[in-house]
C-alpha positions as CSV (number, residue, x, y, z in Angstrom):
1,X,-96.2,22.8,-45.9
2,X,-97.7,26.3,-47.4
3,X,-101.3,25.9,-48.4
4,X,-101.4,26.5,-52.4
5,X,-104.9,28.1,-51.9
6,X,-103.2,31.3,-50.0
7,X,-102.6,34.0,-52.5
8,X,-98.8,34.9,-53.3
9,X,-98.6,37.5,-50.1
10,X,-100.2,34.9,-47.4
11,X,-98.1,32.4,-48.9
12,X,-94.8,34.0,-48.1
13,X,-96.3,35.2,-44.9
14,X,-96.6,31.5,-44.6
15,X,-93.2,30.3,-44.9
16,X,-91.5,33.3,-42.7
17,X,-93.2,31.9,-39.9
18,X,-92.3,28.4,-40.4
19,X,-88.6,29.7,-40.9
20,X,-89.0,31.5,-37.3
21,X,-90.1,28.3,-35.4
22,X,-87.3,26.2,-37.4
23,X,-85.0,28.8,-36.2
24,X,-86.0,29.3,-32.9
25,X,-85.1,26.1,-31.2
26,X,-81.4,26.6,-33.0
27,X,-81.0,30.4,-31.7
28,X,-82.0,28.4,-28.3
29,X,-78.9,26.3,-28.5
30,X,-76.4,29.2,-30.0
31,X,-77.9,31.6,-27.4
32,X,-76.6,27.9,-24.8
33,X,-73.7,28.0,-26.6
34,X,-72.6,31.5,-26.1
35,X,-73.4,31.4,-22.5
36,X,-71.2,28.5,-22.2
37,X,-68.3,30.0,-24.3
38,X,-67.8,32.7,-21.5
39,X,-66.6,31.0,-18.8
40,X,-64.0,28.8,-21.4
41,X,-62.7,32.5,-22.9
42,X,-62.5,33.9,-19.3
43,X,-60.0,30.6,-18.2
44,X,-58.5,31.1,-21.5
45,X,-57.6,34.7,-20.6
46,X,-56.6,33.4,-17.3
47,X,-54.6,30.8,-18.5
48,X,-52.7,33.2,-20.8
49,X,-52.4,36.1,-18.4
50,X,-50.8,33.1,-16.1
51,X,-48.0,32.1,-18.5
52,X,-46.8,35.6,-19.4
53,X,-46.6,35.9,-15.6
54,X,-44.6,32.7,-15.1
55,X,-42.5,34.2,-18.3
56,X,-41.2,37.3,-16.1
57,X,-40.7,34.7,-13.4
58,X,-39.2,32.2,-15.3
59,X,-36.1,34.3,-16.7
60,X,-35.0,35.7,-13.2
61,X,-35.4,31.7,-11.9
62,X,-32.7,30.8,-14.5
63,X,-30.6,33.6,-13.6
64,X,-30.7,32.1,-10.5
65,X,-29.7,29.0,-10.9
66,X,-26.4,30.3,-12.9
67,X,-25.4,31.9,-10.0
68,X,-26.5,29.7,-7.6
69,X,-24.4,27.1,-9.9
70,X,-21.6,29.9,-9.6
71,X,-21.6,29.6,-6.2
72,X,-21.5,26.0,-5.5
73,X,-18.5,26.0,-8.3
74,X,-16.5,28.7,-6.5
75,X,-17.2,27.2,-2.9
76,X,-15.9,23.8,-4.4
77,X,-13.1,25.8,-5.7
78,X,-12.5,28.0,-2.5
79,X,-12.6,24.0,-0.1
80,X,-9.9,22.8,-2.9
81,X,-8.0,25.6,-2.6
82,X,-8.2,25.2,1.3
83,X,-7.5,21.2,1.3
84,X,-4.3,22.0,-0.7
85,X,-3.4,24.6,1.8
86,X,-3.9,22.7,4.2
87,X,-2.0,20.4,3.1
88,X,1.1,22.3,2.4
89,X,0.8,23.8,5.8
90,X,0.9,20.6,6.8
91,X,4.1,19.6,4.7
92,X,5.7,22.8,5.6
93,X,5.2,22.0,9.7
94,X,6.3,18.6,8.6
95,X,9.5,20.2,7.1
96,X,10.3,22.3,9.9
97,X,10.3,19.2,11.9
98,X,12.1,16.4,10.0
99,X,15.9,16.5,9.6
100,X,17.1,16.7,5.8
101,X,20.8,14.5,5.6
102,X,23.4,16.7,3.4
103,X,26.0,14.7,2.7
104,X,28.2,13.3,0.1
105,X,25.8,11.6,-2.5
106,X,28.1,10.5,-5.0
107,X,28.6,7.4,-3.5
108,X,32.7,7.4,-3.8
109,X,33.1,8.9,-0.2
110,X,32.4,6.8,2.8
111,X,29.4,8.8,4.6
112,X,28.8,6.2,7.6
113,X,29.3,8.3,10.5
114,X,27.8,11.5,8.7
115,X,24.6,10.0,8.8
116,X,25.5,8.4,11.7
117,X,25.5,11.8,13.3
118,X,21.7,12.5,12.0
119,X,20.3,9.2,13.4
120,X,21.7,9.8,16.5
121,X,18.9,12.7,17.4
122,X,16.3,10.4,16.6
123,X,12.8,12.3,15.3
124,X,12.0,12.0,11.8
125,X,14.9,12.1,9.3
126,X,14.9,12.0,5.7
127,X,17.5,10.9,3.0
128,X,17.3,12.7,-0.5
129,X,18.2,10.9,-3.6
130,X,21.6,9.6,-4.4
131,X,24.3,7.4,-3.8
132,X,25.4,6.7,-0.4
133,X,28.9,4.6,0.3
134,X,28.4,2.9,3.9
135,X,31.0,1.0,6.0
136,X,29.3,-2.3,7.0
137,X,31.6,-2.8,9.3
138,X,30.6,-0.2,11.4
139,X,26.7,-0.2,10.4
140,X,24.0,2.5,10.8
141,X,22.0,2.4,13.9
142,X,19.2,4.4,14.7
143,X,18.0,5.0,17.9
144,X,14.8,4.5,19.7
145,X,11.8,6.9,18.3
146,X,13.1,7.8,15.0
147,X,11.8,7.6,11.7
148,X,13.9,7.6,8.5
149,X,12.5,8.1,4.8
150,X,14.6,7.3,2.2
151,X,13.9,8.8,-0.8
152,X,13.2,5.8,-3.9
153,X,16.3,6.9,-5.6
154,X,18.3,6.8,-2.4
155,X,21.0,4.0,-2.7
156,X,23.0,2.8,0.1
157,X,25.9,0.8,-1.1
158,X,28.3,-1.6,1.3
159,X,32.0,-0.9,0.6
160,X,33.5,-4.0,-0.6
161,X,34.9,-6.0,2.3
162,X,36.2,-9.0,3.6
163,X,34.4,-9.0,6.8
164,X,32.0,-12.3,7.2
165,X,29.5,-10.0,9.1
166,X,28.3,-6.3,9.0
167,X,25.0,-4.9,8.1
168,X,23.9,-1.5,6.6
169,X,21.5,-1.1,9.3
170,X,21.8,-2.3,12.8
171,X,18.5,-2.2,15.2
172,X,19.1,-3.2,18.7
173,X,17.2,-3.2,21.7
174,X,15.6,-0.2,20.2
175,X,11.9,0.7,20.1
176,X,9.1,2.2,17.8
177,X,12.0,2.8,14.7
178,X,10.6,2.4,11.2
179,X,13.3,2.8,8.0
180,X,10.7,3.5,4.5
181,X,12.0,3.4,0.9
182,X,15.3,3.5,-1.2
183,X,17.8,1.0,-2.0
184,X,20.0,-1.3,0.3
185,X,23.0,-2.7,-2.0
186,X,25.3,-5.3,-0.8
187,X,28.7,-6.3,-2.0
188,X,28.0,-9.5,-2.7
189,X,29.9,-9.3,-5.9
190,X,33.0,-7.3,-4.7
191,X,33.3,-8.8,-1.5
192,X,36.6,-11.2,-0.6
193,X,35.4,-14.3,1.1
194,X,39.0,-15.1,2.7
195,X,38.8,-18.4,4.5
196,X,38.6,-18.0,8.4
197,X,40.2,-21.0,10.6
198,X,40.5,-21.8,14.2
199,X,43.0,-21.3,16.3
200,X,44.5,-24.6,15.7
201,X,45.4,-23.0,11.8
202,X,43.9,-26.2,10.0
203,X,40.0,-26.5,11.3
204,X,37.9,-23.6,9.2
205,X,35.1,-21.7,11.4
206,X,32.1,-21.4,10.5
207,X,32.6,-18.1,9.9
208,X,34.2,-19.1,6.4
209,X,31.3,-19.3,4.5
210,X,31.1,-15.1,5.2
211,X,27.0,-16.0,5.2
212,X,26.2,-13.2,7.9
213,X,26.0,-9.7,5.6
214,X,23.1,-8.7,5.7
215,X,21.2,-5.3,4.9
216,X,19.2,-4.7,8.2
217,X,19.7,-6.9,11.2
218,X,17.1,-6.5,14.1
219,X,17.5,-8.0,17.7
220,X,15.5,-7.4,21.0
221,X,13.3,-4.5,19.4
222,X,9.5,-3.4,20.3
223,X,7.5,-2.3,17.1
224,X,9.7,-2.0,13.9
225,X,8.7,-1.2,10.6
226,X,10.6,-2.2,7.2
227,X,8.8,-0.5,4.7
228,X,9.0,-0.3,0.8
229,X,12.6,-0.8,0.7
230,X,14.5,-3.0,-1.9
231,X,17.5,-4.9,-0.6
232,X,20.1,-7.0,-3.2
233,X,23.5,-8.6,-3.2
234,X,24.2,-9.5,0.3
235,X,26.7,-12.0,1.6
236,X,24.2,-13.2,3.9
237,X,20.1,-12.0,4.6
238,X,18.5,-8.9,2.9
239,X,17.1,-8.8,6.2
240,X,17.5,-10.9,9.3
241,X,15.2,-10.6,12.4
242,X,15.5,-12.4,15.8
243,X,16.9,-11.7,19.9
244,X,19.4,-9.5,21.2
245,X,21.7,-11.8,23.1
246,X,23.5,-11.3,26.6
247,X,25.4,-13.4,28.0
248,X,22.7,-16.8,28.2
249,X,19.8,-14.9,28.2
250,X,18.4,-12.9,25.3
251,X,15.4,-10.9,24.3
252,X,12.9,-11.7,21.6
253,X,11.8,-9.3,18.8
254,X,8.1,-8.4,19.2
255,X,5.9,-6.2,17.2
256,X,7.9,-6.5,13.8
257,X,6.2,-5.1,10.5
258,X,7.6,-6.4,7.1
259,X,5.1,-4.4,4.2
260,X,5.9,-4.3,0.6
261,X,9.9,-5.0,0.3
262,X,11.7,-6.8,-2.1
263,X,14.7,-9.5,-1.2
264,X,16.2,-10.3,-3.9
265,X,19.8,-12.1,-5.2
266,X,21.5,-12.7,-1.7
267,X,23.5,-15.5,-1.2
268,X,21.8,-16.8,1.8
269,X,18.7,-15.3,2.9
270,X,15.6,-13.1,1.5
271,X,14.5,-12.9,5.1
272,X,15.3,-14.6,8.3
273,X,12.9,-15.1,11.3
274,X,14.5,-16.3,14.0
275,X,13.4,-15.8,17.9
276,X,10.9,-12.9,17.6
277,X,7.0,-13.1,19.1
278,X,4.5,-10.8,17.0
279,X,5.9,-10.8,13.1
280,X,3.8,-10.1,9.9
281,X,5.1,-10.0,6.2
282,X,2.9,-8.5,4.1
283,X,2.8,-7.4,0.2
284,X,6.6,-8.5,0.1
285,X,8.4,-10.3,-2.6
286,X,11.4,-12.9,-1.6
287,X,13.1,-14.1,-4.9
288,X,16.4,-15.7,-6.5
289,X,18.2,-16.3,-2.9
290,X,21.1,-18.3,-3.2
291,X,21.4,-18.8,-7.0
292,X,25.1,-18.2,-7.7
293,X,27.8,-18.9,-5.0
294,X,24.8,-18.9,-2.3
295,X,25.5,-20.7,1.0
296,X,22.4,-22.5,3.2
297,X,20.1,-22.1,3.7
298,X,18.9,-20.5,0.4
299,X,15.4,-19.9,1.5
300,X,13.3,-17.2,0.1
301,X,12.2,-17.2,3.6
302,X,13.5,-18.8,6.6
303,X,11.6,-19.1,10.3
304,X,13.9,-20.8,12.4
305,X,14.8,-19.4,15.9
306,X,18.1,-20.0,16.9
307,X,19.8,-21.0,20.3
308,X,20.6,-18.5,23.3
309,X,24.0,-16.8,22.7
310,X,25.5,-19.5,25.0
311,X,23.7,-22.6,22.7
312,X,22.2,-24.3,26.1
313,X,18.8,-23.1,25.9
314,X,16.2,-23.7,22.6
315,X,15.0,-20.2,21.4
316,X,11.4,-20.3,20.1
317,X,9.5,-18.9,17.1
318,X,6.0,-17.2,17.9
319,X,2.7,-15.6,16.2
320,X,4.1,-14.9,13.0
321,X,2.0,-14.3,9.8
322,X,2.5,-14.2,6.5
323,X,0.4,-12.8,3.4
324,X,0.4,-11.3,-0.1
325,X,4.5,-12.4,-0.6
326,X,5.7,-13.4,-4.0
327,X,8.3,-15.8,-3.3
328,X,9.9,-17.3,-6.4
329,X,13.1,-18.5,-8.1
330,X,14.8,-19.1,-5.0
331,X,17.7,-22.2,-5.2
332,X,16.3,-24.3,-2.0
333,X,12.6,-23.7,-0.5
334,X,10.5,-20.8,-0.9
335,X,9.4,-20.7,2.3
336,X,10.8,-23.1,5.6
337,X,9.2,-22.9,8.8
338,X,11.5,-25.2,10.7
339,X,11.5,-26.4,14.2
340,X,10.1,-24.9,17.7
341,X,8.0,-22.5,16.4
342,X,3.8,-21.7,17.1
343,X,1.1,-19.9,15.5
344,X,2.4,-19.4,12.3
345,X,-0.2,-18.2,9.6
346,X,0.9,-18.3,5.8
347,X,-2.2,-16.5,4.1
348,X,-2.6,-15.9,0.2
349,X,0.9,-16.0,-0.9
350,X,2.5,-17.2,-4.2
351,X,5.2,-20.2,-3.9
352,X,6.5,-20.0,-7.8
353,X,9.5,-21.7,-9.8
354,X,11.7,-22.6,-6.8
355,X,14.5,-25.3,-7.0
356,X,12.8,-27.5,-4.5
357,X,9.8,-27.5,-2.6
358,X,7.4,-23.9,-2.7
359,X,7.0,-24.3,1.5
360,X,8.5,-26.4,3.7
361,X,7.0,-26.9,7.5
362,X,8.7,-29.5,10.0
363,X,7.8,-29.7,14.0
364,X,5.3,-26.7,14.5
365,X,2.7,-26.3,16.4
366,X,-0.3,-24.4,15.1
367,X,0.9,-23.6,11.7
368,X,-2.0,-22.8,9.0
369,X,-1.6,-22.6,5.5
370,X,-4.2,-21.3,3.8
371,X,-5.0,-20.0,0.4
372,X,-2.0,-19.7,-1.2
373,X,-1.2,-21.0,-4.9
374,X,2.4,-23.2,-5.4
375,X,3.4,-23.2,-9.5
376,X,5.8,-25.6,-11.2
377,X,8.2,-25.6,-8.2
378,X,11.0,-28.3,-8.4
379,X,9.5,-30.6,-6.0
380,X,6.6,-31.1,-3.7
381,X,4.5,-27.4,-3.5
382,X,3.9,-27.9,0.4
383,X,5.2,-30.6,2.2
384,X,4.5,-30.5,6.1
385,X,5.8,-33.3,8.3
């Protein structure tokens, strides 16, 4: 506080030098503040001169990664291009290889021993699309090592006979063959089913009920493939699968593949498994066998091995497996395993809507059933005795 008894001068004398020591202790702290303000501006310019550095990095780093993005796109680009090479290299050896059948494909001309003529090189052969007319009478057979490809618009018709046997395709005693695609027609609705009597003129043969057409017959072969095929209106089997006979003796089928085909409206069989050992069925579908004028046993599929040519000896049935078959609408059984047969394995197939029973099984030993589904079938959906 100024003393009132100071005249005007010392009064204001007074007060300046109370302002200087209020002032003093807040220049102290600007004076603090200033010194600590330098270090904050100096990162602050550092800071700042940093980011316009990253900024003349940053723009060239982007560029960068475009290109680098460029790259990776036309490396992609330059592998595709070289996997479809590749590729067509790979077709174009394949073509230079595999013999292309040129024949008649109108289906009115009867072209059996053309192709014949083909299949007897062996090697991989191919049949473009069309209609093919084929003497059953004589068959096709191909020889060991040979590989034919149908194309899926290939159709190989019988000509309407009256013949109680013949085949479109004939394997015998042939190994490593496998037939893939196309169409296997029979003339199931042309054919003339003339009786056929013995020699005494009165007694019919067996032969009568003309049940033996089939599509593809197989006997005595090593590792066979039926693959993708469809086969319709036989006399007898789509396909039928089992020993090449000699005399007494015979020789079993081994190493048989059956993958996705489709068996469907013949009058006896969708497939027949007779004396074989080593037979799968896979992704296949069996359906309306023997509907019509069928003759037994009207199976969507049979396993049933026969007798030796001479009927004194019991063939046998061995290590066959079946799975992922649609097997429907047939007139007796969906599936019968019947009679001398071992190590059979029926694995996630579909027994649907047949007359009788969905799958039949009498006298094995070691048959499994096993995940499979049986729906509204006419009788029992497995019966096993």
């Amino acid at each position: 506080m100024i003393d009132p008894t100071l005249d005007a001068k010392a009064q204001l004398q007074e007060a300046n030098a109370q302002l200087d020591a209020a002032l003093s202790p807040l220049q102290k702290s600007l004076d603090l503040v200033s010194t600590l303000m330098i270090p904050v501006q100096t990162t602050e310019l550092q800071i700042t001169t940093l980011l316009q550095s990253l900024s003349t990095v940053t723009a060239p780093l982007a560029t960068l990664r475009d290109t680098q993005s460029q790259l990776n796109a036309l490396l992609n680009e330059a592998m595709a291009d070289r996997t479809i090479a590749s590729s067509k290299v790979k077709a174009a050896l394949a073509d230079l290889t595999t013999a292309v059948i040129s024949v008649d494909r109108t289906g009115t001309v009867d072209v059996t021993a053309a192709i014949q003529s083909y299949l007897n090189k062996g090697g991989s052969i191919y049949l473009p699309a069309g209609k093919y007319l084929i003497d059953g009478e004589v068959t096709l057979k191909p020889i060991s090592n040979t590989d034919l490809v149908l194309d899926a618009d290939a159709v190989l018709m019988v000509k309407p006979n009256a013949n109680p046997k013949y085949k479109v395709f004939q394997l015998l005693s042939v190994l490593n063959v496998s037939i893939t695609g196309g169409k296997l027609v029979g003339d199931r609705d042309l054919h003339t089913y003339t009786p056929i009597y013995l020699k005494d003129g009165v007694t019919l043969s067996s032969l009568s009920t003309h049940e033996w057409g089939h599509g593809i017959g197989i006997g005595g072969c090593d590792n066979v493939v039926i693959r993708g095929m469809e086969l319709y209106g036989f006399t007898g089997d789509g396909i039928s699968a089992g020993a090449s006979k000699d005399g007494g003796t015979w020789t079993r089928s081994t190493n048989t593949l059956i993958d996705s085909v489709d068996s469907h409206d013949n009058r006896r069989q969708g497939l027949s498994i007779t004396n074989v050992n080593g037979f799968r069925v896979i992704n296949s579908k069996f359906r309306r066998i023997g509907l019509g004028n069928g003759t037994s046993p009207k199976c969507g599929i049979d396993i049933e091995p026969d007798n030796d040519a001479l009927s004194t000896e019991a063939g046998t049935c061995d290590n066959v497996w079946i799975e992922g078959c649609a097997v429907s609408d047939n007139a007796v059984y969906g599936l019968n395993v019947f009679n001398r047969v071992a190590n059979i394995t029926v694995k996630g197939n579909t027994f649907a809507t047949n007359v009788s029973c969905g799958a039949v099984a009498v006298d094995g030993t070691n048959v499994v059933f096993t995940g499979n589904t049986y729906d509204r079938n006419g009788s029992t959906g497995l019966f096993v005795k």
